[in-house]
N, C-alpha and C positions, 0 to 999 in steps of 0.2 A: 634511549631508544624506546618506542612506541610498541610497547610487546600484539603480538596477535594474539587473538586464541582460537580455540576450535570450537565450537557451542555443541555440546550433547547434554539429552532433554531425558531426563527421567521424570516418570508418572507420579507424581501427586496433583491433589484439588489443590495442593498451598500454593503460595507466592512465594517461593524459593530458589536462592540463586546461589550457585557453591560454588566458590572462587578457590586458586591457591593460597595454600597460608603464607604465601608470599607478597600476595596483593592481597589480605585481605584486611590489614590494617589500613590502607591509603581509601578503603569504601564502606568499612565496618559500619559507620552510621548512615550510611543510604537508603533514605526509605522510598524512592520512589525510580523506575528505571522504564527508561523511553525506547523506541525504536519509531524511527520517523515522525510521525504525529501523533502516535498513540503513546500512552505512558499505565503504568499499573503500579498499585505501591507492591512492596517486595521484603522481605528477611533475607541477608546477608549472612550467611552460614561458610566455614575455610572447609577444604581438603587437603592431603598431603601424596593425592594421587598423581598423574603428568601437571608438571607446572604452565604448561600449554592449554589446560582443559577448563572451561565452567562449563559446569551442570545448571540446567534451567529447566525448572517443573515443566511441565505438560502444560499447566493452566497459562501460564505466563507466555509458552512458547502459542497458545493457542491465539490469545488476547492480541500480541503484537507483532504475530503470522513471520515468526522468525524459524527459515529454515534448521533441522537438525543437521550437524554436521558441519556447516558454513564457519567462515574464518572470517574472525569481524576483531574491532579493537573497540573499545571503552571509553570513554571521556568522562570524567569526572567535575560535577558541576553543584559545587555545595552539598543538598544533601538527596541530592540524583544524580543518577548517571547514563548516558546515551549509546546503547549500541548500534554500531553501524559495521555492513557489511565493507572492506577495503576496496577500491575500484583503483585500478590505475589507466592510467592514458600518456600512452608514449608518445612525445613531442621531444624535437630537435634545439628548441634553445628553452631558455624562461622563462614561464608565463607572462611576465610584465614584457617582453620582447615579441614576444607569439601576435600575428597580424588579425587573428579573433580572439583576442582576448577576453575581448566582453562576452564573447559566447561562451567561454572556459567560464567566465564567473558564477554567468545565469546556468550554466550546465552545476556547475557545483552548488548551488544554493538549491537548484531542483532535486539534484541529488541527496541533498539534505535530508528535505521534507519529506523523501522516500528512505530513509534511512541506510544513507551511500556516504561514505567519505571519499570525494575526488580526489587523487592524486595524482597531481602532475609530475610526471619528470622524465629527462632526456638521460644522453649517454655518460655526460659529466654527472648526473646523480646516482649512476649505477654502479653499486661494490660485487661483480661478481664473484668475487669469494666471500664472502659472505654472507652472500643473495639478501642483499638487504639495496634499499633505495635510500636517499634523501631529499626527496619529492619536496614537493608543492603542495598546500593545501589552502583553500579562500576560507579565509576565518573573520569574521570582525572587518568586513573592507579593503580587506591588505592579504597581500599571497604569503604566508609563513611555512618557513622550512622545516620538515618532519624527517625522523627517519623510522622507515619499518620496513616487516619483511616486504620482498615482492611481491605486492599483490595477486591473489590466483586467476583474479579474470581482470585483461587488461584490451582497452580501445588503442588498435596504432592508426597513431593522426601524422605518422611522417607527410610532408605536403607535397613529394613530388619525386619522381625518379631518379633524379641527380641525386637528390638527398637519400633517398632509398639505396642505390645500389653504393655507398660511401662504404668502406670494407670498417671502420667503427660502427656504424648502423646493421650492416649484416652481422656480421659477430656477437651486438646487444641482441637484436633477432631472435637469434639462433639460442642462445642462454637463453630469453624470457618463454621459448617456444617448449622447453625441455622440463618446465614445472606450472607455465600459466596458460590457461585459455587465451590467446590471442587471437583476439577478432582481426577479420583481414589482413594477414599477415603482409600481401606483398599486393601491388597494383598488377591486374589482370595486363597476360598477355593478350593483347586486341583478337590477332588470330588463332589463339588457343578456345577462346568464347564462342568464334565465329565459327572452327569446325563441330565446337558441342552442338551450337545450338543448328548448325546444319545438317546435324544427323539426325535431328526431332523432329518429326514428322508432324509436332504438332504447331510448330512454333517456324520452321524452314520457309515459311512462305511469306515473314518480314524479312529476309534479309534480302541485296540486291544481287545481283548475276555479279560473283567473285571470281577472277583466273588470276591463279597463284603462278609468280616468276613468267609473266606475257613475252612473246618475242615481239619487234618492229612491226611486226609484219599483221601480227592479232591486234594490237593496239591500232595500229590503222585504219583496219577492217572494221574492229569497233565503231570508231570515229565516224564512219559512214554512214551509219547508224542512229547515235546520241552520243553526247557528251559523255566525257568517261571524268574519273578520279584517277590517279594513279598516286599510290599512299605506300611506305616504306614496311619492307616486312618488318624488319626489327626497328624500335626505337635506335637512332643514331641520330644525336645535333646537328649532321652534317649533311643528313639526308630529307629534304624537304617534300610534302605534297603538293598535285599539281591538280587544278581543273583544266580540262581538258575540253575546246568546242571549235568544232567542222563548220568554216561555214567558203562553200566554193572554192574549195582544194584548201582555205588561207586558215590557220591557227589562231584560235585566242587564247592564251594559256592567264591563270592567275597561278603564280607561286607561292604559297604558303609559308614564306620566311616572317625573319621579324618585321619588315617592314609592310609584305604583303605583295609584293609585285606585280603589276598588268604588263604583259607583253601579247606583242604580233608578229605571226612568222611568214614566210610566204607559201612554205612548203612542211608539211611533216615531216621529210629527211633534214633541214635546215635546224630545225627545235631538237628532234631526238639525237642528232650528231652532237650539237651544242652542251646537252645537257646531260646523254647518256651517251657517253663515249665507250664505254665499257660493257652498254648494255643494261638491258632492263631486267635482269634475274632478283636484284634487290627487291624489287617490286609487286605492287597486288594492283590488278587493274578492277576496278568497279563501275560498275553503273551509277551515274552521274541522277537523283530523283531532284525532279524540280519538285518542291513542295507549294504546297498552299501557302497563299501570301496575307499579312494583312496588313494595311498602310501600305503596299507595295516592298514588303521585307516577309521575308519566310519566315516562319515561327516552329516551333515543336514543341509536345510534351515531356515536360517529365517527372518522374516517380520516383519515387523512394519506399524501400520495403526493410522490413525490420524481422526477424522471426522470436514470433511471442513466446513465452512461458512453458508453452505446450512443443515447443520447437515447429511452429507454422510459423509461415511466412502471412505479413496482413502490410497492406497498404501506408503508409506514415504520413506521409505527404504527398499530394501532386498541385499540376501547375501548367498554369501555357506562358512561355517564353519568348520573347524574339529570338532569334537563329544569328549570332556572334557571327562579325565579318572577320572577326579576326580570333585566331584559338589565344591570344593575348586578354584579350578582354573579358575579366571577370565580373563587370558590371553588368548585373541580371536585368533585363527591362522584361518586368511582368504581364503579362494581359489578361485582362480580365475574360471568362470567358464569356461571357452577357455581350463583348463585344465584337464575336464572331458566329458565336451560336445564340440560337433559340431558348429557352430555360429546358425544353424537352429536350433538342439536340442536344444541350450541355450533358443535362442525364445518363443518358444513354452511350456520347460517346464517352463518358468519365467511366458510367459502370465496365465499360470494354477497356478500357485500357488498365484499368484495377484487376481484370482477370488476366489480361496479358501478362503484366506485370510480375502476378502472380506467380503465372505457369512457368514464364521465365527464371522466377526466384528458383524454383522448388528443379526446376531442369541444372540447373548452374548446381546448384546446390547436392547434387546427385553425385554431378560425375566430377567436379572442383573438392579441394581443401575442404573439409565438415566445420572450420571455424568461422565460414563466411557466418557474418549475423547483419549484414547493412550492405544494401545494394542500389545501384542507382541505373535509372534508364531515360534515355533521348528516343521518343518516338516520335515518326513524323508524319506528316499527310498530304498525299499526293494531288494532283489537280484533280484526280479523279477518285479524291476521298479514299483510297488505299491506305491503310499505314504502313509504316516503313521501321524497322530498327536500327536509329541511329548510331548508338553509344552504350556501352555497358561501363558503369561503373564502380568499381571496389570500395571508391571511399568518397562518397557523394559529396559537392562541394555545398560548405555554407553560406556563399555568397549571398542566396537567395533570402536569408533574414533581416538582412540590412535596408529592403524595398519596404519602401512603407506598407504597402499591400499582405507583407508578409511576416512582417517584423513580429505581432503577436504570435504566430505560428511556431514560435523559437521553444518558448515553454513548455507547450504541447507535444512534440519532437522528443526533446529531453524527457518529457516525461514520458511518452513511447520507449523510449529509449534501456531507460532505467529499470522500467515494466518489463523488458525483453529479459534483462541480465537477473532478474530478482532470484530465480530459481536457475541459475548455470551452476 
């Protein structure tokens, strides 16, 4: 096993690093010790204090801005050796199995050069009585198995609510939650977001006209109106979203299943009999925003926010989109925005969606979980340039790196990334 330690920094000018007299033969002639891209030469000195602890001068700790306190592990590399803080990242199967792999690799190589050791691993690598892992780490090319403790700050990258609520995944959860920082722990309740952020008086005036549990009789009345949504209050597989458009008493509904469905009714009693037999209380009726089109397809923004060092939230990424006809479809088609806006329009409307963004982060972030650290947002824009709040997201997807427009954007991220966790 891959011991951790704890790093405490006592004051000297020297280049001193006081290890256990347990490890301190396996480094006794090390002269020189790195952290990320920085290195300084160093004297290897034992103690016979906690076999958990090295002491690192002041000087050394100052040189290669390694936190006091921090739990990192050692690599031994001829006659230096590399500290790196432990990162883990909860995933569901293998890294070689994982559908971004190549993102895990480039995530781990950046974490490198920041001085992070990635560790991957799922619930087959977790020994809770022993709180120890046998992760994953990208070494030399090739993913090799490690075992160490549970790392204290960990990314969960579960991909999806099926897999989430798996009562093996709640249970690892709930153990990693009882000793590590876990970022994101669980995928936002849709309408638990939608009542924060309707209570915010600063931020209430993106969302659309929402009536929780509608009767026949409200949704109709809608109808006469504009198009509606009617979208399920809880997650359930079995319960589909519907658009909803009035035109001369007659119905055109799209259903939101796998396939996607178009139908036509003759009557409103004819669709709501058919399809709610039971009744519309499962449901949230909404206001249906036609957005801004281009090429004749609606698009939106979106964002990603990260909270820095200082525990602020900043901007990480944004982006304009095409608007998915189907919630299936992960394939991102990017737009430039030179091709809808002005270089000033671009400006201006980016700097405003970066403050939205923002306010959103730091609102969520109030009254939710305090381990959110990565959040993701769909905003839209209406025909009459309003924006609209689409989507809030827990655990932002990275489809978006695999567009050629964006593909560079991958290491910068990661490196945001890493930059946030450096001092958790």
């Amino acid at each position: 096993m891959l011991p951790t330690f704890q790093i405490k920094v006592y004051h000297t000018n020297k280049n001193r690093i006081i290890v256990p007299k347990s490890n301190y033969y396996q480094i006794k002639n090390v002269k020189l010790i790195q952290h990320g891209l920085k290195k300084v030469s160093c004297d290897i000195l034992s103690h016979n204090q906690k076999k958990n602890s090295v002491y690192i001068s002041s000087s050394i700790m100052k040189q290669l801005n390694i936190k006091n306190q921090s739990n990192v592990i050692i690599h031994r590399h001829k006659n230096s050796c590399s500290i790196y803080y432990l990162f883990g990242v909860f995933v569901h199967r293998q890294p070689d199995k994982l559908k971004h792999e190549a993102l895990y690799q480039e995530m781990a190589r950046v974490g490198h050069t920041l001085g992070f050791e990635t560790i991957l691993f799922s619930t087959q690598d977790l020994d809770q009585i022993s709180h120890t892992t046998h992760g994953s780490i990208f070494q030399e090319s090739k993913w090799i198995k490690i075992e160490t403790d549970i790392p204290p700050v960990i990314y969960n990258r579960i991909p999806n609510r099926a897999i989430e609520n798996h009562k093996t995944i709640k249970k690892a959860i709930n153990h990693l939650k009882t000793s590590s920082i876990l970022f994101n722990p669980n995928f936002f309740n849709k309408w638990q977001v939608y009542d924060i952020l309707k209570n915010s008086d600063e931020v209430n005036y993106l969302l659309p006209e929402t009536i929780f549990h509608p009767s026949s009789a409200t949704i109709n009345e809608t109808l006469t109106q504009h198009p509606v949504y009617l979208k399920p209050v809880k997650h359930n597989k079995n319960l589909y979203s519907y658009y909803i458009e009035k035109v001369d008493n007659r119905l055109f509904v799209t259903i939101f299943n796998k396939s996607k469905e178009y139908k036509y009714f003759e009557s409103w009693e004819l669709f709501f009999n058919e399809y709610f037999p039971k009744g519309s209380h499962q449901y949230v009726l909404q206001d249906a925003i036609r957005y801004k089109e281009y090429q004749e397809k609606p698009f939106h923004f979106r964002l990603y926010t990260l909270k820095n060092s200082d525990h602020e939230w900043q901007v990480a990424l944004n982006y304009m989109k095409e608007l998915s006809s189907s919630s299936h479809n992960t394939n991102e088609t990017v737009i430039s925005l030179s091709s809808v806006f002005t270089k000033n329009e671009a400006g201006v409307m980016l700097q405003k969606l970066d403050k939205i963004a923002l306010k959103l982060s730091n609102i969520l972030d109030t009254h939710m979980d305090k381990s959110l650290g990565e959040l993701g947002f769909d905003i839209a824009l209406d025909q009459e340039n309003r924006l609209w709040l689409a989507e809030v997201y827990a655990k932002p997807s990275w489809d978006v790196f695999y567009h050629p427009l964006m593909a560079s954007k991958a290491t910068s991220y990661f490196t945001n990334f890493f930059n946030v966790n450096r001092l958790k």
